[in-house]
C-alpha positions, 0 to 999 in steps of 0.5 A: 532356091531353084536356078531359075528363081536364081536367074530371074535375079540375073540381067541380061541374056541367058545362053543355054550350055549342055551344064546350065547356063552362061551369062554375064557376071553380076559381080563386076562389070562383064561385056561378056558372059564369064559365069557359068551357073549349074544345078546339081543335088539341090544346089545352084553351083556357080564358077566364074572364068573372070576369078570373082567369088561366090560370095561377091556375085551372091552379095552383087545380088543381094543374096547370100550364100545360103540362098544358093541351097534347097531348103533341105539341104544342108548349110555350107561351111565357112571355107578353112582358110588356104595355108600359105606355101612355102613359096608363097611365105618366102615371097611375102618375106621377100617383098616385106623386107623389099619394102622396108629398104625402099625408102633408103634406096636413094641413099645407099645408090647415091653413096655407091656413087660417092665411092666410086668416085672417090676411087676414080679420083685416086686413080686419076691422081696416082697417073697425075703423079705419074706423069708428073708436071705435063699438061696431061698431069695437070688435066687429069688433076683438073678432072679429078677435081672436077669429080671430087667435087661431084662426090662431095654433092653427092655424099651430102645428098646421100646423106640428107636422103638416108636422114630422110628415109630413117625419119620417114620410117620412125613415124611408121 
């Protein structure tokens, strides 16, 4: 295929550039022109600055790759897949890992919460027993009540939403 039996499969206007032309990409939806088609050694090269593939613009054309090369020239090979990097590979551990734990989120902040608490309400009784029978004493006892009662709504909750989270990741 030559480029201009190619570019008689594209719509839309054609700019001329000192490499080949430019016009709007027939593999997603383009308001300007972002491919860039060129001819060199009996070849259509194609590159286009929003990221698609040649495959996906030659299939948005009803081509194939192939067709993108003369007739006597050799057939292109499939494309080795690209090895992952180092950094790549820990990222990919990182968020599969992530995503494993995010179903029992809530209940590990929740228990965060419920000691917490339990620890604001020993201190506040320690000082209550420190003031001894005053009204601040009786106060801080009021309080300490108060949030114990808090955790003891927020442990079952954490409790229900680890339950939740376990059942939810056996039927995976």
């Amino acid at each position: 295929m030559t480029l201009e039996e190619f570019l008689s499969r594209v719509d839309g206007s054609v700019i001329r550039t000192r490499r080949g032309v430019l016009v709007r990409c027939p593999g997603h939806d383009d308001r300007a022109p972002s491919l860039s088609i060129s001819e060199a050694g009996g070849r259509i090269l194609l590159k286009d600055f929003a990221g698609c593939s040649a495959e996906r613009i030659t299939a948005a054309l009803g081509l194939r790759l192939r067709d993108l090369f003369a007739d006597d020239q050799p057939q292109p090979r499939s494309p080795r897949p690209r090895r992952r990097s180092v950094a790549e590979e820990v990222i990919g551990d990182g968020q599969r890992k992530q995503a494993r734990i995010e179903p029992y989120r809530k209940g590990f902040m929740l228990a965060d919460r419920v000691r917490e608490d339990r620890q604001v309400v020993e201190m506040l009784r320690r000082e209550a027993s420190a003031l001894g029978d005053t009204d601040r004493g009786w106060d801080l006892l009021y309080v300490a009540s108060e949030i114990e009662q808090e955790a003891n709504l927020a442990e079952a909750e954490s409790e229900q939403a680890l339950r939740d989270a376990s059942e939810a990741t056996r039927r995976r």
